[in-house]
TORVEXVEX-166365 format. One line per 4 residues: their letters; for each residue x, y, z of C-alpha. Coordinates in steps of 0.02 Angstrom, whole numbers. Example, Ala and Ser with C-alpha at 12.3 -4.5 7.8 and 13.67 -1.06 7.14 Angstrom:
// TORVEXVEX-166365
AS	615:-225:390  684:-53:357
// end
This chain:
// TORVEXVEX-166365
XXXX	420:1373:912  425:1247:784  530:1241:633  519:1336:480
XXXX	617:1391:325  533:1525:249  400:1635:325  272:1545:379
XXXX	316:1371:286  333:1237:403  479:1104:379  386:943:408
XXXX	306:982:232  493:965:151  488:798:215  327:761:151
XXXX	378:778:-12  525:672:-8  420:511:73  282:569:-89
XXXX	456:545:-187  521:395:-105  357:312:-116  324:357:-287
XXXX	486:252:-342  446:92:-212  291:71:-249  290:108:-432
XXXX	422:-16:-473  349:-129:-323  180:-133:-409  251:-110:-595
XXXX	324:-295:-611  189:-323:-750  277:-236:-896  437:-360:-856
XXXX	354:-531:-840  309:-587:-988  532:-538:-1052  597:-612:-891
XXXX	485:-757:-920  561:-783:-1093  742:-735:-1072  760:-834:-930
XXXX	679:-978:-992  543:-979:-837  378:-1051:-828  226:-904:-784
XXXX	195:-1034:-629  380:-1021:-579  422:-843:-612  245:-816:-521
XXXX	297:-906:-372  464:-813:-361  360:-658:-356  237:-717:-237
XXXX	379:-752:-111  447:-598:-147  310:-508:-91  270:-606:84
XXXX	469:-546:114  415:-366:57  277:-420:197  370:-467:333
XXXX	511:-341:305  404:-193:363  396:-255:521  571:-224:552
XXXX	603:-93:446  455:-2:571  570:-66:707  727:-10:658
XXXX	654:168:630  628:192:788  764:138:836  899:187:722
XXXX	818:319:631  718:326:456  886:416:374  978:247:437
XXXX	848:98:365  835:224:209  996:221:155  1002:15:207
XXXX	856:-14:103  916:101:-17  1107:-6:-41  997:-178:-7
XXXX	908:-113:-186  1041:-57:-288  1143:-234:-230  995:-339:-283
XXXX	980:-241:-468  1153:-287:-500  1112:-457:-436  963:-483:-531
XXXX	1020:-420:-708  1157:-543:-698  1074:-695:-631  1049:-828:-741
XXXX	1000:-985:-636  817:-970:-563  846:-1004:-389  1000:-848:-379
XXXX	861:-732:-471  756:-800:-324  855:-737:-194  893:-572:-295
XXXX	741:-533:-366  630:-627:-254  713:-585:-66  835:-450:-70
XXXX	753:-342:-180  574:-358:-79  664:-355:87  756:-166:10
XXXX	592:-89:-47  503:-134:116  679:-30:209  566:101:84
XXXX	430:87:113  273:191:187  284:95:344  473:152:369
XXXX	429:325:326  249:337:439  359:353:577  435:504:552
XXXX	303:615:453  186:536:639  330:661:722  331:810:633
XXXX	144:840:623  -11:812:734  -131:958:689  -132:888:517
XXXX	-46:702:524  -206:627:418  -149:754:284  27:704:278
XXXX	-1:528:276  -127:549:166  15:598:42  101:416:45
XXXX	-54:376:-29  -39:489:-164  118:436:-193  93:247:-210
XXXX	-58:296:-338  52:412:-425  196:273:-425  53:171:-521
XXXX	-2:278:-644  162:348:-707  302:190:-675  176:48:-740
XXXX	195:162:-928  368:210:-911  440:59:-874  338:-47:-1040
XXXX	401:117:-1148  583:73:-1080  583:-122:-1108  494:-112:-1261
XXXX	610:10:-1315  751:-70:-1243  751:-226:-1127  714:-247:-960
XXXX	913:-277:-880  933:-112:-956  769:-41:-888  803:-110:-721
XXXX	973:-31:-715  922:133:-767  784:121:-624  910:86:-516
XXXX	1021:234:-553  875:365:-552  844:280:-377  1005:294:-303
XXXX	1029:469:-367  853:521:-301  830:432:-132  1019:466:-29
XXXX	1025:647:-70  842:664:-7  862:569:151  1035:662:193
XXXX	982:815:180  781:818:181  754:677:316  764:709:481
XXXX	691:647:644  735:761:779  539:863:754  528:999:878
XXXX	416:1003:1027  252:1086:968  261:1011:796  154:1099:674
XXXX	16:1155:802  -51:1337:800  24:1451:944  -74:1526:1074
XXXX	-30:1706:1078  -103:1743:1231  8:1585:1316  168:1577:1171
XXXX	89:1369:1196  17:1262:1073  -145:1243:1050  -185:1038:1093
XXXX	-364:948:1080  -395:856:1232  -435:686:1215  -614:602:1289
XXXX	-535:518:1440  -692:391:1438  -639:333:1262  -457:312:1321
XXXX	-499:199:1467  -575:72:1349  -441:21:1275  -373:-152:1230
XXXX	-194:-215:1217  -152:-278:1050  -156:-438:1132  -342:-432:1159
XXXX	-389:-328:1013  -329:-489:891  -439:-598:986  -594:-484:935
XXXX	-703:-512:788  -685:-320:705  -487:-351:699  -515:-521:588
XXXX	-640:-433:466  -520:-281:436  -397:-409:418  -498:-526:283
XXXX	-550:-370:208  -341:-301:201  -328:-480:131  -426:-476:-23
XXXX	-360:-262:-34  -182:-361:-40  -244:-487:-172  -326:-393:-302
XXXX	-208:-246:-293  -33:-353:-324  -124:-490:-453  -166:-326:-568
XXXX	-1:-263:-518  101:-422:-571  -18:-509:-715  -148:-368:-774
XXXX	-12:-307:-918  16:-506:-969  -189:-563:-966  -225:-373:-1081
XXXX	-76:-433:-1195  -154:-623:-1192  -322:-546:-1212  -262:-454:-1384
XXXX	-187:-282:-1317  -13:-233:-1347  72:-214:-1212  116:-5:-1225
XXXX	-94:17:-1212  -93:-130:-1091  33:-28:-989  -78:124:-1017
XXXX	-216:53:-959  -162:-20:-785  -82:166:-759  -239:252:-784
XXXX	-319:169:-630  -174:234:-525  -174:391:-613  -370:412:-563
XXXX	-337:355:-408  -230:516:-383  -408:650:-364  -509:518:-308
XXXX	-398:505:-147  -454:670:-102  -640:632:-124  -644:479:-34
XXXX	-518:570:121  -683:684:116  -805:565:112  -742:482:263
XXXX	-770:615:357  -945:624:318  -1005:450:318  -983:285:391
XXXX	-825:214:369  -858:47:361  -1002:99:228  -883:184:117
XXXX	-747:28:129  -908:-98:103  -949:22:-94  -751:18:-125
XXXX	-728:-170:-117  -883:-193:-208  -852:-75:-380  -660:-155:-353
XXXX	-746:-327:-365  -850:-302:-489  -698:-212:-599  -619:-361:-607
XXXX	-737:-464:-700  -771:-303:-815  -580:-313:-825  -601:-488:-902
XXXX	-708:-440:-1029  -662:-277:-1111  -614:-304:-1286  -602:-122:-1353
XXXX	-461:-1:-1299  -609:130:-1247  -676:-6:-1136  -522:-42:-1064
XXXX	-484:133:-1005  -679:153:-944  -677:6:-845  -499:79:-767
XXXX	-564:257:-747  -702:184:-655  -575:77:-547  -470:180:-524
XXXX	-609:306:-424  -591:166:-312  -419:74:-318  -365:207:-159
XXXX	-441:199:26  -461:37:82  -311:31:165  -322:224:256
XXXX	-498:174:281  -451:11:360  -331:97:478  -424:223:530
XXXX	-574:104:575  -441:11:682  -420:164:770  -613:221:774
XXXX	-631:68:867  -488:6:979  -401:189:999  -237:262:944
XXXX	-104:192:1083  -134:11:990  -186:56:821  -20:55:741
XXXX	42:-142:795  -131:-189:759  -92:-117:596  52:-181:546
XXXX	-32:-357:583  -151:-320:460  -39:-282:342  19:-450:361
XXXX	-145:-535:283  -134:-403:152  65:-475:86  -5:-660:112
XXXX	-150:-590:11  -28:-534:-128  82:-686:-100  -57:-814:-156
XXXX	-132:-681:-301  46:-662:-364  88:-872:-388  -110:-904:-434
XXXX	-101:-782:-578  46:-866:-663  -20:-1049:-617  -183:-1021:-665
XXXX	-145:-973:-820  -26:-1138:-852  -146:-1251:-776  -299:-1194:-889
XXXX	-245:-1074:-1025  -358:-951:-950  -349:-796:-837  -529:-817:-741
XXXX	-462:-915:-624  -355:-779:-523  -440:-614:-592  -623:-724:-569
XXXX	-562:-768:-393  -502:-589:-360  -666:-514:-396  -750:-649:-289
XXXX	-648:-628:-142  -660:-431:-131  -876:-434:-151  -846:-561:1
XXXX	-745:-438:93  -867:-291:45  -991:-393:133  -894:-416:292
XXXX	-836:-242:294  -1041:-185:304  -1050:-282:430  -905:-180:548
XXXX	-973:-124:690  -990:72:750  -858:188:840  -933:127:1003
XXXX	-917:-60:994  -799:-78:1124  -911:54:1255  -1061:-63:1216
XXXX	-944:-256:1238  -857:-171:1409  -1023:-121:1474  -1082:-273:1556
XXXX	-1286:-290:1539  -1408:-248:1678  -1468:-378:1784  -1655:-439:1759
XXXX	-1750:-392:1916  -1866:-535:1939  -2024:-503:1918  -2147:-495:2078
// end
């Protein structure tokens, strides 16, 4: 029988709520370095293109740190690479808010800090919510999501309030003390890997077994290894489309406070403004985990890269504050689901046994995506005194990938490429 603590309540949700938490705080500060660029830029005397660049680096090691920390896991357990990343964090705060030369902020700021939050991480805590549930695992992940949005919409805010108010060592610190206070006690005592046997699927009472869907064994048998999957042409256009998903959603992340404040906002509505797509990306999470359901997949990812795209050259132009938060309700509706529709195409078409290395590739073009977003937003900016060319080159990219993703194929691409064609009876 599996776990519960009261009644009827089934553990694995406890659990759920502390990855929503631990989420929340990555991604939120993760995705909240907006509100301290412009004062790091100035007190430390760097250039947007430099302070850019250390960023961009930062996040191709907040990249290529999942890997491991998906690794690790599995191997040590998520309580283990949660209290790692968790130490790797608070080390790289006190690091950072007393680094004065650029290239020691580098490594603090840039590399320890992005390798910590990535030992954080959805991809370190996928793992174990995949254990404790399989009746309703798209539900439970579904909650990282929330939390990432929900990291968005209330850090991006909170964090401008706090260095406006104060400055942004002192911000940073206090961040860091809420986050050591919030994350160990959770993963000691919330986390835990050892899920019993029948998860949280219904009981037959007639057998005292779980109830399990069996699986279409013709479906199964037409599965690639990883190996031949990322040699396949639906891998590389989930992977382009991941790319400009990763580039759009870290260039508003790191510069859309700093072009609102160049473009005449202060920065407490700039703040505001950015937090409000994350904020209405909280509900619309729901309705596009609905919509899914219902229609094509690749469809639904093709209209969410497009209204992203074309959000970021409304972006450009708003000039009122009601026009700012219009054109971020309306992103926001779509800021969430690209990536949980992404995933679960990978899995609509190559199957479930390779659909999470396959993913975690992905993810890859997404960072690199965010990497090059991150150092053209500051160098853009130098180089021309303008913001069009990253935010211009943002919304560019995503209408290309919301061409490529309508042009996915079906659930039954790999039935109709294994199924060799009928030989052409000569005619007589």
């Amino acid at each position: 029988m599996a776990a519960r603590t009261f009644g009827n309540w089934y553990f694995g949700w406890n659990i759920v709520a502390a990855a929503t938490l631990i989420t929340l705080l990555t991604v939120g500060m993760r995705m909240g370095i907006g509100p301290f660029f412009i004062p790091m830029a100035e007190d430390l005397g760097l250039s947007r293109t430099m302070l850019a660049g250390i960023i961009a680096i930062g996040m191709l090691c907040y990249g290529l740190g999942m890997p491991l920390a998906g690794h690790l896991a599995g191997t040590r357990g998520t309580r283990w690479v949660l209290t790692v990343g968790t130490l790797m964090v608070m080390a790289s705060i006190v690091w950072t808010v007393t680094a004065r030369h650029p290239f020691t902020f580098f490594l603090a700021f840039g590399v320890l800090m992005s390798l910590g939050f990535s030992f954080t991480s959805p991809v370190a805590l996928t793992p174990v919510l995949s254990r404790w549930f399989t009746r309703r695992r798209g539900m439970a992940l579904f909650f990282l999501s929330t939390g990432s949005m929900a990291g968005i919409a209330i850090m991006t805010p909170v964090l401008a309030y706090a260095i406006e108010t104060s400055s942004w060592q002192n911000t940073m610190i206090g961040f860091g003390v809420i986050f050591l206070v919030l994350v160990i006690p959770t993963t000691l005592f919330v986390i835990r890997d050892d899920a019993p046997a029948d998860t949280d699927l219904i009981i037959d009472p007639s057998t005292n077994k779980p109830e399990v869907k069996s699986v279409d064994p013709g479906t199964a048998s037409l599965e690639l290894s990883w190996r031949e999957a990322i040699r396949t042409r639906p891998f590389w256009q989930v992977a382009l489309g991941l790319f400009a998903c990763g580039f759009s959603m870290n260039l508003l992340g790191t510069h859309g406070v700093p072009m609102l404040v160049d473009h005449g906002f202060d920065p407490i509505t700039a703040s505001y403004g950015i937090g409000l797509i994350g904020l209405v990306a909280i509900p619309s999470t729901i309705l596009l985990g609905r919509l899914a359901d219902k229609v094509a997949k690749k469809n639904l990812l093709s209209v969410i890269y497009l209204v992203r795209g074309l959000g970021f050259f409304a972006l450009l132009m708003v000039a009122a504050v009601w026009e700012l938060y219009l054109v971020a309700a309306i992103g926001g509706v779509v800021w969430a689901g690209s990536i949980a529709l992404s995933s679960a195409i990978l899995a609509d078409i190559y199957g479930v046994r390779v659909v999470g290395i396959l993913y975690g590739w992905t993810y890859l073009a997404h960072q690199i995506g965010a990497m090059i977003s991150s150092w053209l937003g500051g160098w853009g900016y130098d180089a021309f005194g303008t913001h069009w060319v990253a935010f211009g080159a943002s919304g560019a990219v995503l209408l290309i990938a919301s061409v490529i993703s309508f042009r996915l194929p079906v659930r039954d691409y790999l039935r109709r490429a294994t199924t060799p064609e009928p030989a052409v009876r000569p005619s007589t």
